[in-house]
N, C-alpha and C positions, 0 to 999 in steps of 0.2 A: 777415336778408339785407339789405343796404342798396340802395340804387337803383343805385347803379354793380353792384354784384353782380349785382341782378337783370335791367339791361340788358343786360353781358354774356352771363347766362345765355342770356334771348330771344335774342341776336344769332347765339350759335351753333346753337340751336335752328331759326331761322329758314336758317340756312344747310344746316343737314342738310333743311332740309324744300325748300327751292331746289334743292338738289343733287337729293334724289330726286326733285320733280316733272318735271325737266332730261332726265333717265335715262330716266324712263317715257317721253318724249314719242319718245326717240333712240330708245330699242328699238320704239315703237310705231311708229313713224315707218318703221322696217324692215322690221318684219313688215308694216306696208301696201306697200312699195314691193314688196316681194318676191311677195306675192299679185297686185297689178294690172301688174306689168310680168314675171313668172314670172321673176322671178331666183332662184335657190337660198340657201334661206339655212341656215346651220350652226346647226344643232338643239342642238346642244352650246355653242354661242356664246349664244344668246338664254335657254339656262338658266343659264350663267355669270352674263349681265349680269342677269339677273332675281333670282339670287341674295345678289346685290349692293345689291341694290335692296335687298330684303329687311332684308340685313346695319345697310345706311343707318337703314332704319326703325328695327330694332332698337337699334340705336346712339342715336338720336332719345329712346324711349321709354324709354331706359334712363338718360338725362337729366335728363329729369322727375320719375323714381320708379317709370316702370311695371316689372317684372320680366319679362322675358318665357320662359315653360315650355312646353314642346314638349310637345303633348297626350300621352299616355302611348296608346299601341298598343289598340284595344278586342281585346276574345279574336274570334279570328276574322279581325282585321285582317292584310295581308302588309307 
């Protein structure tokens, strides 16, 4: 990989990790305001964006090399 390669690489890498620290703070940032000021917040909304987040990361480590496998169910597990 040469240096231009491998600064691009970093560059986007750094941008999926910007983006999702950006994310966590929005969502975090909600669910604090929603708890100290009782506003309602959509249960369904805050697992959308957290999902996302998720997707983010995934997307990050799958960059680099990591793989990522969804634990396989234990017997017993729903």
């Amino acid at each position: 990989m040469t240096n231009e390669q491998l600064a691009r690489h970093l560059r986007i890498l750094r941008q999926h990790c910007e983006t999702v620290a950006a994310r966590c703070k929005a969502v975090e940032y909600a669910v604090m305001k929603g708890e100290m000021f009782g506003i309602p917040i959509s249960e369904s909304k805050i697992h959308r964006q957290v999902r996302d987040i998720e997707n983010r990361i995934t997307a990050a480590a799958a960059l680099i090399g990591v793989r990522h496998g969804r634990p396989s169910k234990q017997e017993g597990e729903v």
